[in-house]
C-alpha positions in Angstrom: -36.2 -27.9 -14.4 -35.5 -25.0 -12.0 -37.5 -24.5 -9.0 -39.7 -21.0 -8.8 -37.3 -19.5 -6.2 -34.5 -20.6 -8.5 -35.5 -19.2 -11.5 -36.2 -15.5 -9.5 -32.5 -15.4 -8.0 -29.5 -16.3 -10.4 -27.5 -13.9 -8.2 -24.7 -15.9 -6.8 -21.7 -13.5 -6.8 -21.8 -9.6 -6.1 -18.4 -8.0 -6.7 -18.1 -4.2 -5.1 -14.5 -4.2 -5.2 -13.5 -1.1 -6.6 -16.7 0.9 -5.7 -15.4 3.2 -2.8 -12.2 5.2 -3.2 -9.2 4.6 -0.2 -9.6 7.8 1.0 -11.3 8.4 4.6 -11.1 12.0 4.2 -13.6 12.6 0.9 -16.4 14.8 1.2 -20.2 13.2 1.0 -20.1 14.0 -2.4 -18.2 10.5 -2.9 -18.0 7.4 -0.2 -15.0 6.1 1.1 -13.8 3.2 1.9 -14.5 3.1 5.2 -17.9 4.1 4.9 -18.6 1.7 2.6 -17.3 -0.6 4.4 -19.3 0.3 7.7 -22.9 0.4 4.9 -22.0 -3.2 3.9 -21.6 -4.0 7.2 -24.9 -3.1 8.5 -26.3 -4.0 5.3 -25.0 -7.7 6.1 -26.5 -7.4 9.7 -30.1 -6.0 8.2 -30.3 -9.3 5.6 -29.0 -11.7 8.0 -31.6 -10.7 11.0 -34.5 -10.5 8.3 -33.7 -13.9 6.7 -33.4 -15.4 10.0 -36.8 -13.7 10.9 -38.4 -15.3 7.3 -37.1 -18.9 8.2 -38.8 -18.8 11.9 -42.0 -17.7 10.3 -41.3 -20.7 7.3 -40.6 -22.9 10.0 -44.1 -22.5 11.8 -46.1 -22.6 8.6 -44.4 -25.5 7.5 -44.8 -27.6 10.7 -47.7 -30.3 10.4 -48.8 -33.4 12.5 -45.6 -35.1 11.5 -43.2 -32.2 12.9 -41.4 -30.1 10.7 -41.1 -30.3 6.8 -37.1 -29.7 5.4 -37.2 -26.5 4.4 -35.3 -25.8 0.9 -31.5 -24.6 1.0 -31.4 -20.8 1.0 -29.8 -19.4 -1.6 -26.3 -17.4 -0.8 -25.0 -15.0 -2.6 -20.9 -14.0 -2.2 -20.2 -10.2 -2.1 -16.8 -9.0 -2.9 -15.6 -6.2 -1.2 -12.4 -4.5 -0.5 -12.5 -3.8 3.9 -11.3 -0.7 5.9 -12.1 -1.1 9.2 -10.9 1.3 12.6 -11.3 0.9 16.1 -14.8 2.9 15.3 -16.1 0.5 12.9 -14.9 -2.8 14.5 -17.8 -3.9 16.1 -19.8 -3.9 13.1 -18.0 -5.4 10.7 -17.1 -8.3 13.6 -20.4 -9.0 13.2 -20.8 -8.8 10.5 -18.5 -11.2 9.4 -19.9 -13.2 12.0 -23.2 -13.1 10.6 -21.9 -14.1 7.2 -20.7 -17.2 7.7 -24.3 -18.4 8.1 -26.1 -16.0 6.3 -27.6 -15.2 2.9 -24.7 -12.9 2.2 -21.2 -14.0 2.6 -18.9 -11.2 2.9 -15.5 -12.2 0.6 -12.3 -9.8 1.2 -10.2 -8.7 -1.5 -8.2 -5.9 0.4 -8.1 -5.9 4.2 -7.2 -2.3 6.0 -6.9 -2.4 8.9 -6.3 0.8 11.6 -5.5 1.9 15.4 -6.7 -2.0 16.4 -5.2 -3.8 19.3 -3.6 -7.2 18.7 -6.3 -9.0 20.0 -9.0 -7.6 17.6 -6.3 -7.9 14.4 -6.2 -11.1 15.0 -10.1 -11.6 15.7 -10.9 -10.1 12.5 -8.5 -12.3 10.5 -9.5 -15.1 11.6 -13.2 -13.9 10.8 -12.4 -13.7 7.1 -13.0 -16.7 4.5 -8.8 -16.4 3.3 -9.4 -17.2 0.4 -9.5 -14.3 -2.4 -7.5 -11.9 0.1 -4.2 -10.4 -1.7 -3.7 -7.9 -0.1 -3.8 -6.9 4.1 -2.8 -3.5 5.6 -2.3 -2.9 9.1 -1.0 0.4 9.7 -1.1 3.1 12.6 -1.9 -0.4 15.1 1.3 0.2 17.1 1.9 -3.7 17.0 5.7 -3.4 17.6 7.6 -6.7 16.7 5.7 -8.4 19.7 2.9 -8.2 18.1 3.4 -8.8 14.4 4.4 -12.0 15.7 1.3 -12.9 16.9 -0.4 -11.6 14.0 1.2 -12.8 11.1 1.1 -16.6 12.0 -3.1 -15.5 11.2 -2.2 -14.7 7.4 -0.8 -18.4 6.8 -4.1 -19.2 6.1 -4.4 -16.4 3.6 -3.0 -18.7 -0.1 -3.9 -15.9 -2.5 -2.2 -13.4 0.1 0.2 -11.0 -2.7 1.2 -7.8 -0.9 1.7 -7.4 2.9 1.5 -3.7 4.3 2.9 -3.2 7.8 4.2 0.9 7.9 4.0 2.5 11.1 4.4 -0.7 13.2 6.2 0.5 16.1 9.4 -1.4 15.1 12.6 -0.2 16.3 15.3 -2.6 16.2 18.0 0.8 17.9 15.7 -0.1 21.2 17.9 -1.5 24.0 15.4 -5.2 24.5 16.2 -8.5 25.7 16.4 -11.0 22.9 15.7 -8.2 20.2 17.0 -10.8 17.7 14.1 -13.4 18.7 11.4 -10.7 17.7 13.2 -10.2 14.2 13.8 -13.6 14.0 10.3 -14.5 14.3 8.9 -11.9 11.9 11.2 -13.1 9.6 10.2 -16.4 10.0 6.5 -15.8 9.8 7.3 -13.4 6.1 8.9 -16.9 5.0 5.7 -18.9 5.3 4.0 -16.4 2.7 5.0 -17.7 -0.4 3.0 -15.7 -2.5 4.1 -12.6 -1.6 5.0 -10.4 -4.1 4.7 -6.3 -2.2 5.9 -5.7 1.4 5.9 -2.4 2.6 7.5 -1.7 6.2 7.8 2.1 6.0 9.0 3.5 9.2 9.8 0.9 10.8 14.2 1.8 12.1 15.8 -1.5 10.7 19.1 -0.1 10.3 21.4 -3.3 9.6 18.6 -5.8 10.2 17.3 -5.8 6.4 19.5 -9.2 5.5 18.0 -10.8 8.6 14.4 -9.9 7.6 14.1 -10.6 4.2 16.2 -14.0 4.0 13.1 -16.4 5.1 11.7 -15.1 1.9 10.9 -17.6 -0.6 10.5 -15.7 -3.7 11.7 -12.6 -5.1 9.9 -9.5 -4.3 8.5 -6.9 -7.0 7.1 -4.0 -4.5 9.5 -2.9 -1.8 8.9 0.1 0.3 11.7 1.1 3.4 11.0 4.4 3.3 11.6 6.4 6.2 13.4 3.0 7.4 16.9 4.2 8.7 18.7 2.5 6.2 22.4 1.5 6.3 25.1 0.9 3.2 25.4 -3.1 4.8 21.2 -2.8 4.0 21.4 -1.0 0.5 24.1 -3.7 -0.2 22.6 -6.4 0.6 19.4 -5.7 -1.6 22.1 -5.0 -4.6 23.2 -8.8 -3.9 19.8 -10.2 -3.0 17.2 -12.0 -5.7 14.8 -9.4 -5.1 16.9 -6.4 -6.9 16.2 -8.2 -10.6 12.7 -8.5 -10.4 11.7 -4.9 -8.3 8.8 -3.2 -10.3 8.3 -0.7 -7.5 10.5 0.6 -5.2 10.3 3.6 -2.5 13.3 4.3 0.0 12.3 7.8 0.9 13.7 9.5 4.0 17.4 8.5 3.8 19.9 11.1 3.5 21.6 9.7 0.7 25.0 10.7 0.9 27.9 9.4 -0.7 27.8 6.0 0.8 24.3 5.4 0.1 24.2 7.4 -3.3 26.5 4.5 -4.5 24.9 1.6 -3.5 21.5 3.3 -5.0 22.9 3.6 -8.2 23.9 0.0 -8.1 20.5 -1.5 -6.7 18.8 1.1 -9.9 21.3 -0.7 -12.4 20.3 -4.1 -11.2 16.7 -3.1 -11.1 16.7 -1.0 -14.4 15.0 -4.0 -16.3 12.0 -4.0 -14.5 11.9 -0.8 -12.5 8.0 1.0 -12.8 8.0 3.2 -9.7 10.6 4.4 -7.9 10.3 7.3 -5.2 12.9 8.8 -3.4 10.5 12.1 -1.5 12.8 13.6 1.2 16.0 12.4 0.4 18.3 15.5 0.5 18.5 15.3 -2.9 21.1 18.2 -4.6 21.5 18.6 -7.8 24.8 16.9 -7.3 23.8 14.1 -6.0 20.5 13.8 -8.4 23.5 14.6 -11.5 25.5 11.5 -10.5 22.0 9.3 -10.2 21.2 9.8 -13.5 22.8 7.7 -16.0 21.4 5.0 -13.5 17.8 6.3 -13.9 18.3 6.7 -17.6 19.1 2.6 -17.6 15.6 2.4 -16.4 13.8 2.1 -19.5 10.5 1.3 -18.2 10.2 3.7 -15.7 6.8 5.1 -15.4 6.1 7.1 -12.1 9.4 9.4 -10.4 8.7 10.6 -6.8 11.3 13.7 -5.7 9.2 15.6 -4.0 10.7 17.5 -0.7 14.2 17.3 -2.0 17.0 20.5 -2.4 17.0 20.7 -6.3 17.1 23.9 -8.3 15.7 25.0 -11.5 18.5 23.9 -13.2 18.5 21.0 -12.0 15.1 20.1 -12.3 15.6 21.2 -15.8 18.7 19.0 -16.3 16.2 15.9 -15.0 13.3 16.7 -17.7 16.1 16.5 -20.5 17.9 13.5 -19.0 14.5 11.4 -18.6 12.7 13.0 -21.8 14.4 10.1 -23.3 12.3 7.3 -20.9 9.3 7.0 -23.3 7.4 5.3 -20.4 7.8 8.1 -17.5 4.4 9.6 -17.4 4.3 11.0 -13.7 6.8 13.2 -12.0 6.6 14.5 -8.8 8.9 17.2 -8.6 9.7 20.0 -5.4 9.6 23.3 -5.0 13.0 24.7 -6.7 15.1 26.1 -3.8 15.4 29.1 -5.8 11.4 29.7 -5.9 11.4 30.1 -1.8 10.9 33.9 -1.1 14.5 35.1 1.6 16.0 32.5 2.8 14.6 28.4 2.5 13.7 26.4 5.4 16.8 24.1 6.9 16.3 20.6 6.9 14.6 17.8 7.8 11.8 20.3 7.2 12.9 21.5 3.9 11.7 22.0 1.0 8.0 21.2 1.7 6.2 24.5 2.5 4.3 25.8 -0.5 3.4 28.9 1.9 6.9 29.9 1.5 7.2 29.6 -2.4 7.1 32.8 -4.4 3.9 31.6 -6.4 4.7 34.1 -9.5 8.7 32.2 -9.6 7.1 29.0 -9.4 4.8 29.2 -12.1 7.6 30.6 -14.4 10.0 27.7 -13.3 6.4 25.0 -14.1 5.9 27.1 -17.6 9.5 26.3 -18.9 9.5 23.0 -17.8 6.2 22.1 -19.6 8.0 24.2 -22.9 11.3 21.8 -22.6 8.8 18.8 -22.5 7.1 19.6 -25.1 10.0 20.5 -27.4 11.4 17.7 -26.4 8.0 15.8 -27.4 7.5 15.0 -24.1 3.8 17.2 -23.9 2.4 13.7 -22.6 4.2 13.7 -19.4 3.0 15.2 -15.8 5.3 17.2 -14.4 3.4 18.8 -10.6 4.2 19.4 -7.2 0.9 17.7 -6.1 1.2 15.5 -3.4 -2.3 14.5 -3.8 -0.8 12.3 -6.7 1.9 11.4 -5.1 2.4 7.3 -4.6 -0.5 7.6 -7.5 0.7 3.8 -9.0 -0.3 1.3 -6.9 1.3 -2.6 -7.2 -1.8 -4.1 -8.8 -1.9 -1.1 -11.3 1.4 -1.4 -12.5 
């Protein structure tokens, strides 16, 4: 039979994943992830330094003329937790993590964020978590540059259940004049190639122009998440990803940012074609989008059957073309989420020039707009489309993430 003190705690697993909301910017009406993460930190730090109190007062009780009695095992108990953590909040969760590998709670990562860290304490901190159960790690903002990706990535080998890899804002830049700039890429595409579970990488502005082959050859399986945008993107690039084994199994896709001319307006419309059977998500936000260009990317984007989410905010469409999308896609019984811009015939005088274009709701003649929004939401529904979100919010822009499509 069960002993006292394991009949009172059954608790083995505590599974907070989910809890806190990735936004560091909410309001104390709600907690984000990052203070969550810093309360389960100190949490972990409170339980550890008063179990470790309780077994030095067991210890003297227990202690008779013939030394020291074993004390029984103490019970663990695994809490699963998604982690944001900052150059604020890296001292505590070091410990933290530090403290959990001996104490009662073990901290188990589900989704590493990471921010504004130097390599050194990247690299710390991933080697501080138990790998397993981690699919996903995001290191953004930490100005690694290809230097130090290299040092950091070898870390994630460890890291079996590791799905989707986010690196944007990494301070790559492969237009710099450098010595060997080849070695660096080669390197970080050798260390993507030891990850074979990976399924999402995201390197959002990172300047790869005419590097993409290069990177994404060490790459064992097909990707289904790809995000480039903002990435500097070349035809050679655009081709290569029409060619590659990654284009027939892409669920999510985002190459925002590229002025997609003629050149690259082709090559799109092939990669959408090869993609159409699986394509979910697919954003092209500051694009310089006409109603041209978006005319001759439609029959592509009708071919994607199972479209769900369509990101074109920030791009230089009218009202008639926006209406000519909502009938074209009406059709897509699966497309649920638009994100549309401001029609350039809704700005009040004259609309901003590019690469600043189209983005400024100050400049939008609100009375136009909500006219233009009206008759949309009337063609939708005629064309029984009432179920479909049509907005302008950025706020639910990107709204789809990989592991909820």
């Amino acid at each position: 039979s069960s002993s006292p003190s394991e009949r009172r705690c059954r608790l083995r697993l505590l599974d907070m994943t989910g809890l806190q909301d990735d936004d560091t910017d909410r309001g104390p009406e709600g907690m984000s992830l990052w203070s969550g993460t810093v309360a389960l930190a100190k949490a972990c730090l409170e339980v550890s330094k008063h179990h470790g109190e309780c077994l030095k007062r067991s210890s003297k009780r227990r202690k008779g003329p013939s030394g020291p009695s074993a004390s029984p095992p103490p019970v663990a108990v695994d809490v699963r937790a998604d982690l944001f953590v900052n150059g604020t909040s890296f001292a505590v969760l070091r410990d933290a993590l530090g403290a959990a590998a001996t104490g009662p709670l073990r901290l188990k990562c589900r989704d590493f964020h990471a921010e504004e860290l130097s390599v050194a304490g990247t690299v710390s901190l991933l080697e501080s978590l138990d790998p397993s159960g981690v699919r996903r790690v995001d290191l953004r903002f930490n100005n690694l540059g290809l230097a130090g990706l290299c040092a950091v990535l070898p870390r994630l080998a460890a890291f079996t259940d590791l799905l989707s890899l986010k690196l944007p804002y990494s301070n790559v830049d492969v237009r710099r004049p450098a010595a060997v700039p080849d070695a660096g890429l080669r390197c970080l595409a050798a260390q993507l190639g030891r990850l074979p579970g990976l399924k999402e990488l995201n390197l959002g502005s990172s300047r790869l122009s005419g590097k993409l082959r290069q990177l994404l050859s060490d790459l064992q399986a097909p990707l289904e998440s790809l995000e480039l945008a903002f990435c500097y993107l070349l035809p050679g690039d655009l081709a290569f990803l029409c060619q590659s084994h990654h284009a027939a199994a892409l669920r999510k896709l985002d190459l925002s940012g590229h002025d997609l001319t003629e050149n690259l307006l082709q090559l799109l419309r092939r990669l959408l074609e090869e993609a159409s059977p699986s394509l979910l998500h697919l954003d092209l936000m500051e694009c310089r989008l006409t109603d041209a260009r978006l005319e001759a990317l439609l029959p592509a984007l009708r071919r994607c059957s199972r479209l769900r989410y369509l990101g074109l905010f920030g791009n230089p469409l009218s009202t008639p073309g926006l209406k000519a999308l909502a009938r074209q896609t009406a059709a897509l019984p699966d497309l649920r989420l638009v994100v549309y811009p401001y029609p350039v015939d809704c700005y009040s005088g004259d609309p901003p020039r590019p690469p600043s274009a189209w983005l400024f709701e100050d400049a939008v003649d609100q009375e136009r707009f909500a006219a233009v929004s009206a008759e949309l939401a009337r063609l939708l529904a005629s064309a029984g489309r009432a179920d479909a979100v049509w907005t302008t919010g950025l706020s639910r822009h990107g709204a789809l993430d990989y592991f909820t499509l």
